[in-house]
N, C-alpha and C positions, 0 to 999 in steps of 0.2 A: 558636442562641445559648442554650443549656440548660448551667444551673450549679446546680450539687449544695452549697450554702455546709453545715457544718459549724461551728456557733460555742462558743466557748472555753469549758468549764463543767469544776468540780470535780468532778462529781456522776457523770458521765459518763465514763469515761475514753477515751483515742484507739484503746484498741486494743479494748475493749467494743465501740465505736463500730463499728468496722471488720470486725468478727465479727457482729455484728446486721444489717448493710445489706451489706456485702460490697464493701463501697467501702476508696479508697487510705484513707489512715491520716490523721485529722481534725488532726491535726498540721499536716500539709501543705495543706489548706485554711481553715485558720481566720482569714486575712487576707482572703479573699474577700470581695466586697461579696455584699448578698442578691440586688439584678438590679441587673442588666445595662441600663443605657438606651440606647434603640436610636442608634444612629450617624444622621447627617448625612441619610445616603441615607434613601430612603422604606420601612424597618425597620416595617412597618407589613401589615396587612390590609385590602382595599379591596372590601367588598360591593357587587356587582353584580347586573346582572340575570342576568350568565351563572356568579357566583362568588357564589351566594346562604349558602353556609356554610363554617364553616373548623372543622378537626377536626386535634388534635395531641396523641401521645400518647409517652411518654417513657416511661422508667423508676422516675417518682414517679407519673403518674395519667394521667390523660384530661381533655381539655378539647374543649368543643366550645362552637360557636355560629351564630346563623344569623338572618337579617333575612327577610321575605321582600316579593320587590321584583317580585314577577309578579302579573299577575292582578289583584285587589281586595286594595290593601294599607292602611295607616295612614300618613299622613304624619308621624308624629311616628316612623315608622321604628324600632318597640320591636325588640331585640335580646337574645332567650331563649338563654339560655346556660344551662352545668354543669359540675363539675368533681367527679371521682372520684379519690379518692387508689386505686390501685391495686398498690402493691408490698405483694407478700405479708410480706414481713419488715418492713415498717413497720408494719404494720395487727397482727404477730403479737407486737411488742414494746407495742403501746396498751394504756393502762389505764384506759380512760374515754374516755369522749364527746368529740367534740372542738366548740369553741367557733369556729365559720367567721363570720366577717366581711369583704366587702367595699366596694370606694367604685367609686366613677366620676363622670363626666357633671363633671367639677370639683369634687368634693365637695357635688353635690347627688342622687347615688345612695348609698343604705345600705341594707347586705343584715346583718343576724344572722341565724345560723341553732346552734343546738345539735343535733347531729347523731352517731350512732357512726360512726367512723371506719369508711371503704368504702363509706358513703353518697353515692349522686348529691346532689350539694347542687346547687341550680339556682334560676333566677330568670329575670325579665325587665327590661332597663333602658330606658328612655326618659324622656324625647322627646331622637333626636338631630336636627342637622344637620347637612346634606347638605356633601361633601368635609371636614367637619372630623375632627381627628387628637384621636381620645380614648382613653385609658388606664382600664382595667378592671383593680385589684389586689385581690386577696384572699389571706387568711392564714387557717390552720385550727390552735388551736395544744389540744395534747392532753396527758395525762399519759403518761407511758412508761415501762419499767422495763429497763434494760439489763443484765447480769452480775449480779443480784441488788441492782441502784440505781437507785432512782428519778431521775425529773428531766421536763423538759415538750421535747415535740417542737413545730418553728413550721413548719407545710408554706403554702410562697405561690407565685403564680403574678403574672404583669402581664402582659396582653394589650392591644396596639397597633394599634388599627383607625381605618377610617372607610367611611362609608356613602355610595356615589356610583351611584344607578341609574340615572344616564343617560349613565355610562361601555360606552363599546364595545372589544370585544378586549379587555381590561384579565387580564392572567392573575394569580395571588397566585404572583408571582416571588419574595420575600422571608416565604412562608408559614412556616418553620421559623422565623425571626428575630422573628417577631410577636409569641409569646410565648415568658416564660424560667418557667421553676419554681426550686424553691429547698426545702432543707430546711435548718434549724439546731438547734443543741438546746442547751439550757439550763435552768439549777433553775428 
């Protein structure tokens, strides 16, 4: 479940758009939502003792994450993540640092970081519990210069997990759906 949104801007035009990233024509996506909420079924990731990390990598970056639930761990079950924006043509149209923030834990996780753009941005969240379903979003938003026009790039990701170490067999069957990325661009 990985979507590419493109949002409406003057600054930008659709086919600048489309010649920088190499994507359909921003026209034809500009009604898209940013994510995707996962459906009914369990659209989720579920850390184990045998699926201690989850790693997914698209066409916008790299995300990774990992609990760890062997050996001498923490019960409050912290969750060291990262995320690199990795497309050559986005990092080549940036003009500045980009401003990464994210939430979790219900709005009692906050992450800023000011960082150039192709930077591992990375952190730790806790305290969670055990079998609950929590969402990790974060948004990176930068300056960018397209066909000789400025305007701001918004790169975000939402990651769908939960943390269950005394699940057995449990495979990450819905590992691709867990999380969506997103790009938009706007003045």
């Amino acid at each position: 479940m990985r979507m590419h949104t493109f949002g409406r801007t003057a600054v930008i035009s659709g086919t600048a758009l489309a010649m920088a990233l190499g994507a359909a024509s921003a026209a034809s996506a500009q009604n898209r939502p940013r994510h995707r909420a996962p459906d009914a079924a369990a659209q989720y990731f579920v850390f184990t003792k045998r699926h201690q990390s989850f790693a997914h990598r698209d066409r916008i970056g790299a995300f990774h994450a990992q609990v760890k639930l062997t050996g001498r761990y923490s019960r409050q079950y912290p969750m060291a993540w990262s995320f690199q924006i990795t497309n050559g043509r986005l990092k080549a149209i940036a003009r500045g640092n980009a401003v990464c923030t994210a939430t979790g834990l219900n709005g009692r996780y906050h992450d800023r970081h000011v960082v150039p753009v192709g930077y591992v941005w990375h952190s730790t969240v806790r305290p969670h519990r055990v079998r609950k379903v929590y969402v990790l979003s974060g948004t990176c938003t930068f300056p960018v210069q397209v066909g000789g026009r400025p305007g701001r790039a918004f790169v975000g990701f939402a990651f769908h997990y939960a943390i269950n170490p005394d699940a057995r067999g449990v495979s990450p069957k819905t590992a691709g759906s867990a999380l969506t990325t997103s790009i938009r661009y706007g003045r």
